[in-house]
Structure formats: C-alpha cells, structure tokens
N, CA, C and O of each residue as an XYZ file, in Angstrom:
236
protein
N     112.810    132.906     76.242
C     111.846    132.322     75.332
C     112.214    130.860     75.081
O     113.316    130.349     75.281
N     110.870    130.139     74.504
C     111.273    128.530     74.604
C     112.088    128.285     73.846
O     112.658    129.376     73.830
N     112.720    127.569     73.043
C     113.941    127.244     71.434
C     113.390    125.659     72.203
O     113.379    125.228     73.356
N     112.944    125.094     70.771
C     112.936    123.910     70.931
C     114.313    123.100     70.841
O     115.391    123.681     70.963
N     114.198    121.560     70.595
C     115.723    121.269     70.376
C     115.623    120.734     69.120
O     114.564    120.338     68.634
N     116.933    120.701     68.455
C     116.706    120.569     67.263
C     116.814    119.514     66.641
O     117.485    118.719     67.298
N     116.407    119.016     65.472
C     116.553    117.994     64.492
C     116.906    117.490     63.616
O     116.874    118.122     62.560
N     117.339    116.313     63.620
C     116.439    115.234     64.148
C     117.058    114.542     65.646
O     118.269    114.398     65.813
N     116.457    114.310     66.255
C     116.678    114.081     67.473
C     117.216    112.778     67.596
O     116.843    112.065     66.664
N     118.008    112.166     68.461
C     118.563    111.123     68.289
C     118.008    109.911     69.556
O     118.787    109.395     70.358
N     116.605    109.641     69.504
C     116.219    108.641     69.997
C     115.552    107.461     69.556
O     114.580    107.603     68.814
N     115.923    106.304     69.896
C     115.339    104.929     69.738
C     113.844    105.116     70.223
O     113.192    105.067     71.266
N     113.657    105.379     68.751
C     111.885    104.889     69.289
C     110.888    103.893     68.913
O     109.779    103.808     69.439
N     111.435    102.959     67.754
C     111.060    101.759     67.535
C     111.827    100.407     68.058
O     112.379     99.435     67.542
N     111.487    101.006     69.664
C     112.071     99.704     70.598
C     111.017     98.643     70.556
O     109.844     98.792     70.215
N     111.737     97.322     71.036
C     110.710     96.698     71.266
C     109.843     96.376     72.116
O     109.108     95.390     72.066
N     109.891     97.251     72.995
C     108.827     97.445     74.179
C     107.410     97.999     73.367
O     106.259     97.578     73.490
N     108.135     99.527     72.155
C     106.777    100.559     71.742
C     106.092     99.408     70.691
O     104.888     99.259     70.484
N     107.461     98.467     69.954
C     106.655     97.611     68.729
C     105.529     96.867     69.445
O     104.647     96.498     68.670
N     105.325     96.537     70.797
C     104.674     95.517     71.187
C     103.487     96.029     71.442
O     102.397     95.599     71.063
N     103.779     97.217     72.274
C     102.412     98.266     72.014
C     101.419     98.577     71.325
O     100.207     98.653     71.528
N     102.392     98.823     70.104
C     101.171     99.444     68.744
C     101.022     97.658     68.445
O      99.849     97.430     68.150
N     101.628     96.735     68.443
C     100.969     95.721     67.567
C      99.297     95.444     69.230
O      98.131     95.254     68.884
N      99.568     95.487     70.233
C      98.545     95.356     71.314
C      97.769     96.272     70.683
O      96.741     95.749     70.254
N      97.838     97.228     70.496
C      96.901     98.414     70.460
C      96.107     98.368     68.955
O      94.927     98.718     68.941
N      96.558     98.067     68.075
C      96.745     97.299     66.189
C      95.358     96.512     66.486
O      94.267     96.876     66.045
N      95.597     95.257     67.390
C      94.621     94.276     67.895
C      93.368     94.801     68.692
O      92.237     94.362     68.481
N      93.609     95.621     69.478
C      92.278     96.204     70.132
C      91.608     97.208     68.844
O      90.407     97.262     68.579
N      92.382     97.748     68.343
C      91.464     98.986     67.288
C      90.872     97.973     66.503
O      89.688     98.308     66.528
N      90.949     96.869     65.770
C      90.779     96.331     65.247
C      89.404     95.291     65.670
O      88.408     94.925     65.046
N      89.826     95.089     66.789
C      87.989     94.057     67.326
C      87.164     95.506     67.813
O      85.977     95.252     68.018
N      87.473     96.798     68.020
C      86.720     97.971     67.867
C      86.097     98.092     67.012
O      84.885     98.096     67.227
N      86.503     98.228     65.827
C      86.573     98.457     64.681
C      85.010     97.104     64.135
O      83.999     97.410     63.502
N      85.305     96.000     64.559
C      84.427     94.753     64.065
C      83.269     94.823     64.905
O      82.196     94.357     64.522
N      83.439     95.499     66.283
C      81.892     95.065     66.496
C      81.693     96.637     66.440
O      80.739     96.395     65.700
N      81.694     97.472     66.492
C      81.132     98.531     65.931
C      80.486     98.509     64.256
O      79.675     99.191     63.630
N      81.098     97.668     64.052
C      80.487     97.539     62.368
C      78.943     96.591     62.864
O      78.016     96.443     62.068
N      78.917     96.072     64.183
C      77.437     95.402     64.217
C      76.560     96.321     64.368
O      75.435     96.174     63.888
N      76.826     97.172     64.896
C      75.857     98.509     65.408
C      75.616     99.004     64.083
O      76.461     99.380     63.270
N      74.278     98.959     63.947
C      73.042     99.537     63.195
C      73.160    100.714     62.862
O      72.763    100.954     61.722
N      73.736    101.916     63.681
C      73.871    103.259     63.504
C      75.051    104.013     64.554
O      74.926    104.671     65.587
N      75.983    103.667     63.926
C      76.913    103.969     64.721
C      77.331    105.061     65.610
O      77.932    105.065     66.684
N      76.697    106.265     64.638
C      76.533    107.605     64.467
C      76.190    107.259     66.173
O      77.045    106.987     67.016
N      74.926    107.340     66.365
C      74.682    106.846     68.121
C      75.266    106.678     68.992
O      75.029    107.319     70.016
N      76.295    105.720     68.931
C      77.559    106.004     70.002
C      78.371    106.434     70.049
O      79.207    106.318     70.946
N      78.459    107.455     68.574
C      79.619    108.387     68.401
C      79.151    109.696     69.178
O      79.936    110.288     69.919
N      77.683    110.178     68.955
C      77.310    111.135     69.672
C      77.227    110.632     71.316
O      77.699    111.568     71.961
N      76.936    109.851     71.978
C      76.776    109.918     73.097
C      78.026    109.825     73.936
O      78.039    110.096     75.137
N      79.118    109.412     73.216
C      81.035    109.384     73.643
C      80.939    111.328     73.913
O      81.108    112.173     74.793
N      80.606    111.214     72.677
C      81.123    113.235     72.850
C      80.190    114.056     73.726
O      80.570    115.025     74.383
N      78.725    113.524     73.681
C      78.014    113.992     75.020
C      78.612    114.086     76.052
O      78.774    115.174     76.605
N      79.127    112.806     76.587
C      79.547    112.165     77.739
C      81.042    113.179     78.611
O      81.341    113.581     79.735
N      81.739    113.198     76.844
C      83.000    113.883     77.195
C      82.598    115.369     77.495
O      83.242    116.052     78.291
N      81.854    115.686     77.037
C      81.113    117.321     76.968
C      80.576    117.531     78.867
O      80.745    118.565     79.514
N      80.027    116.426     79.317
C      79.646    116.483     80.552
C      80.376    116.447     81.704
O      80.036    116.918     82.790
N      81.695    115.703     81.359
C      83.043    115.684     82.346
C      83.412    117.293     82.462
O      83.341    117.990     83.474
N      83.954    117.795     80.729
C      84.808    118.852     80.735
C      84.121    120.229     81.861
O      84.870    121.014     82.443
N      82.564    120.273     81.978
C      81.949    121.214     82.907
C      82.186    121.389     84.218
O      82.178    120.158     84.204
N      82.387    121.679     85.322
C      82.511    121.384     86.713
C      80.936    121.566     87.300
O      80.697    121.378     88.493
C-alpha cells in the first residue's frame, strides 16, 4: 500500500527560479484580469472555455 512521505518535507521551494515564475505569471493574471473586465458579459467566454473543454474531453 502507498505511505506517503512524511512531514514536513525538506525542500527549497521558494527558489529563485519559482519567485520569477509566479511574479511572470502575477503579471499575465493580471492584464487577464483587465481586459476581461472590457468584456460586456463575461459570463460568455466563461461558458464557451468550458464548452470548448467539454468538446476535447469526448473522443
């Protein structure tokens, strides 16, 4: 049976490779975030993302 390992685990994970990441990623959610606020009804491209994803998951 699985046994996870236990905690707390002893890894560096606020390197500065991952800090550079989330601050990249910080910056993209963020101009997401601004022009989606132009859209009129956002709701709209929230449903057609999950359509879209709904149409992949089928074979």
């Amino acid at each position: 049976m699985w046994q996870p390992t236990e905690l707390p685990v002893n890894i560096e994970v606020e390197t500065k490779a991952v800090l550079k990441q989330a601050t990249t990623a910080h910056r993209y959610l963020a101009e997401l975030k601004g022009v989606a606020a132009t859209i009129p009804n956002e709701q709209i491209l929230i449903n057609t993302l999950t359509l879209q994803e709904a149409r992949e998951v089928r074979p």
